[in-house]
C-alpha positions as CSV (number, residue, x, y, z in Angstrom):
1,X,26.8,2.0,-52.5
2,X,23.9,1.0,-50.2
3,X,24.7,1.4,-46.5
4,X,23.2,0.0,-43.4
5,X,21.5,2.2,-40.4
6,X,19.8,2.0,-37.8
7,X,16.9,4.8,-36.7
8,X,14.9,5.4,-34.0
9,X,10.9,6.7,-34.1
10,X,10.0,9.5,-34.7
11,X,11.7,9.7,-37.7
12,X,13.1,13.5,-38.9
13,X,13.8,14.8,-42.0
14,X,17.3,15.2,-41.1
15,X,17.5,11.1,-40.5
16,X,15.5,10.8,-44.1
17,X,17.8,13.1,-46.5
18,X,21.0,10.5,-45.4
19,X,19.1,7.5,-46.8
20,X,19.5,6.6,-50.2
21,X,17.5,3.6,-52.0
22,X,18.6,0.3,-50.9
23,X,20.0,1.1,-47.8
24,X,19.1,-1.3,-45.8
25,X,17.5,0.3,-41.9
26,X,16.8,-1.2,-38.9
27,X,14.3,0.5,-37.2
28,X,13.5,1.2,-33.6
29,X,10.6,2.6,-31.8
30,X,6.8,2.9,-32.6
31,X,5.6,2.0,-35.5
32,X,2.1,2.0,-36.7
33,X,-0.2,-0.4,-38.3
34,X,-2.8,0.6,-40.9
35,X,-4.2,-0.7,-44.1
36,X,-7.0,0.6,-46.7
37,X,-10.1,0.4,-44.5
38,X,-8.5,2.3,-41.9
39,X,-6.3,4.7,-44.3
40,X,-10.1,5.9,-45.2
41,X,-11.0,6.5,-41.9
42,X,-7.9,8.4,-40.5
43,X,-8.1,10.9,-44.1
44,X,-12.0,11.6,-43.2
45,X,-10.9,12.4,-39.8
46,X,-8.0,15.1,-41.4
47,X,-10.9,16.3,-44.1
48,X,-13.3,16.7,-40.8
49,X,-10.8,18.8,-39.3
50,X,-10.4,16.3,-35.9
51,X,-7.6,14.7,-34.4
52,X,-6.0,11.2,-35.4
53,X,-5.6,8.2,-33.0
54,X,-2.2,8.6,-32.7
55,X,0.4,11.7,-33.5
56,X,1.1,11.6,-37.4
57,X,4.4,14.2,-37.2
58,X,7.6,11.9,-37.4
59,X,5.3,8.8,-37.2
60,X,5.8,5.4,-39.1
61,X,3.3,3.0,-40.9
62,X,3.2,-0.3,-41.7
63,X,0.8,-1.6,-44.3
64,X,0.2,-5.0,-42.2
65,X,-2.8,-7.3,-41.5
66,X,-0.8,-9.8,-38.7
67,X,-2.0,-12.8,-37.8
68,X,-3.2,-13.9,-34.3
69,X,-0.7,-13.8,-31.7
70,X,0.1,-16.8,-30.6
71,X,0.4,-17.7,-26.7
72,X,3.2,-15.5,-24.9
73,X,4.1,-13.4,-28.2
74,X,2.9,-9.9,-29.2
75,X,1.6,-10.5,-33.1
76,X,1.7,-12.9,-34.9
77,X,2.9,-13.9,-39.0
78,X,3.3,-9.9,-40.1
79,X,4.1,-9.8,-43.1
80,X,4.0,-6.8,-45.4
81,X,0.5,-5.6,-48.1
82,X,0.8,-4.7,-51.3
83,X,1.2,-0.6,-50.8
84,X,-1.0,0.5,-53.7
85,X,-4.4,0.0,-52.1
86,X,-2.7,2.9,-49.8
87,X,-1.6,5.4,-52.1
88,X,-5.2,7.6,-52.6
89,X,-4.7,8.2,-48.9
90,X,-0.9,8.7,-48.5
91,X,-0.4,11.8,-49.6
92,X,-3.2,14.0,-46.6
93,X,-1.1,11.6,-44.2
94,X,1.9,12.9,-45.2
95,X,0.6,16.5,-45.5
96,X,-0.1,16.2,-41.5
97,X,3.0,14.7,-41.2
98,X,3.5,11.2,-41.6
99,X,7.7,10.6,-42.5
100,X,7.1,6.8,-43.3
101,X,5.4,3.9,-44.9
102,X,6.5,0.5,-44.8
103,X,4.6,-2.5,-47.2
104,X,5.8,-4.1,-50.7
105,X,5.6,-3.0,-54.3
106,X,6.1,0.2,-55.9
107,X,3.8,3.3,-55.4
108,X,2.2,5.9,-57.6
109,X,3.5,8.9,-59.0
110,X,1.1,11.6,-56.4
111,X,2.6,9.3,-53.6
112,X,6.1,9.6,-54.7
113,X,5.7,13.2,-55.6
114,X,4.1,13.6,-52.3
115,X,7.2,11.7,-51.0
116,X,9.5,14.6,-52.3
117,X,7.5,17.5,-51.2
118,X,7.2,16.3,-47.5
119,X,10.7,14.6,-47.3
120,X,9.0,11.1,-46.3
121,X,10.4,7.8,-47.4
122,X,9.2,4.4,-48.5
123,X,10.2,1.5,-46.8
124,X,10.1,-2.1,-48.7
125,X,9.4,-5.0,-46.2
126,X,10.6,-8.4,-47.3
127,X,7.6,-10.0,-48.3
128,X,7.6,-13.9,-47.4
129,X,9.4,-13.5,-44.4
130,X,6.4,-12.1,-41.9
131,X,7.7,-14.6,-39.3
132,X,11.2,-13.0,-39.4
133,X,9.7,-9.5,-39.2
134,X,7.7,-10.4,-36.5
135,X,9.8,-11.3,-34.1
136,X,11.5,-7.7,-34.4
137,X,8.0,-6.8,-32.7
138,X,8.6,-6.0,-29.0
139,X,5.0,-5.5,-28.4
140,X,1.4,-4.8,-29.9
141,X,-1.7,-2.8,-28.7
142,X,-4.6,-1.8,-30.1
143,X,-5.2,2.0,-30.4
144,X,-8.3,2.2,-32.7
145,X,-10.9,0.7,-35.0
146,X,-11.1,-2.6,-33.3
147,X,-14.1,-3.8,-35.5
148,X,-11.7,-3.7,-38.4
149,X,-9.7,-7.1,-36.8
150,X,-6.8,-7.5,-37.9
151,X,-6.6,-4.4,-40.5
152,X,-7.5,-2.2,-36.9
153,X,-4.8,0.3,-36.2
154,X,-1.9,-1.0,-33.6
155,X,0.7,0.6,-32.0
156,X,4.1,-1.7,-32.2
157,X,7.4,-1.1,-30.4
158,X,10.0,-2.6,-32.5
159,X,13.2,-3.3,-32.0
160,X,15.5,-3.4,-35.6
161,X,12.5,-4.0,-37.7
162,X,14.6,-4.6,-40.9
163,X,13.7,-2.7,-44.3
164,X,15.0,-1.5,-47.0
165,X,14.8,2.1,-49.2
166,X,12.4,1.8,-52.0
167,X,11.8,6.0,-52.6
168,X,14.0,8.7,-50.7
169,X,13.4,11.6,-49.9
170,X,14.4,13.0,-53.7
171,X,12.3,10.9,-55.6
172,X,14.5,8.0,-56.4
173,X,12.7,4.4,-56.7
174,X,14.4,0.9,-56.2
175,X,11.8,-0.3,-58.7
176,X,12.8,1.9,-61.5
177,X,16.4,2.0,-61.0
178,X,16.4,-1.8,-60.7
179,X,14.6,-2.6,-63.8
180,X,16.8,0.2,-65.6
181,X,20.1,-1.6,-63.9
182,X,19.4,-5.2,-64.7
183,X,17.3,-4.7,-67.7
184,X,18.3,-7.3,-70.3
185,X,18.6,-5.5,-74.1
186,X,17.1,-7.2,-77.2
């Protein structure tokens, strides 16, 4: 039976192993903002042996491109990015201790297996509703690779920014178990 929580950033593994897919979270605290172009650059800093832009251990990110903020408000339409483009970088940023990721659509096997070894989750944000999710945004800041736009790396405060379990910490995956559950038999 899927259960509701809230948690607070940095995340522990001791939050992650009571989290189960579908529970839905609400999430408070920073979260992070990343997507392909700057997943590159954040694993070639690990491979070079030099420090990220922001502390990995316990940290969150979410696979986001926002939109302009409009006048008076911190980001604009964020909705979530296909996770996939992500995943041949997921696994060093969990090695140095990334607990989250946040984005929509199911992720490789290394990534999940990844998952299980560093007892990280998967978050699914509902895509279609960036609007909603932005508005859980308390405020946004640039921390690095500004000439990357709106793919460069920001640090949000969020106040329950709502998502839902998609892999736990034991390997489990809404996208598997759902098309097992409401598969339809010939």
């Amino acid at each position: 039976m899927a259960k509701e929580l809230k948690l607070q950033t940095p995340l522990t593994t001791e939050m992650l192993e009571k989290l189960n897919v579908g529970d839905k979270v609400l999430l408070s605290g920073i979260v992070y903002t990343a997507r392909d172009a700057a997943h590159k650059r954040l694993v070639d800093l690990l491979q070079a042996g030099k420090e990220l832009p922001f502390d990995p251990v316990g940290a969150v990110i979410y696979y986001v491109g926002p939109a302009p903020a409009r006048p008076g408000k911190p980001i604009g339409s964020a909705g979530p990015t296909t996770s996939y483009r992500m995943d041949p970088y997921a696994p060093a940023l969990m090695d140095a201790g990334l607990k989250a990721m946040i984005g929509k659509g199911p992720r490789g096997q290394a990534v999940i297996d990844a998952m299980i070894k560093n007892k990280a989750v998967y978050f699914a944000a509902v895509g279609g509703a960036a609007v909603v999710t932005a508005q859980a945004v308390q405020s946004a800041r640039i921390i690095a690779y500004e000439d990357l736009g709106a793919e460069a790396i920001r640090e949000l405060q969020v106040a329950d920014f709502p998502v839902f379990v998609a892999n736990d910490v034991r390997g489990n995956d809404i996208y598997k178990l759902g098309v097992e559950k409401f598969s339809i038999d010939d």
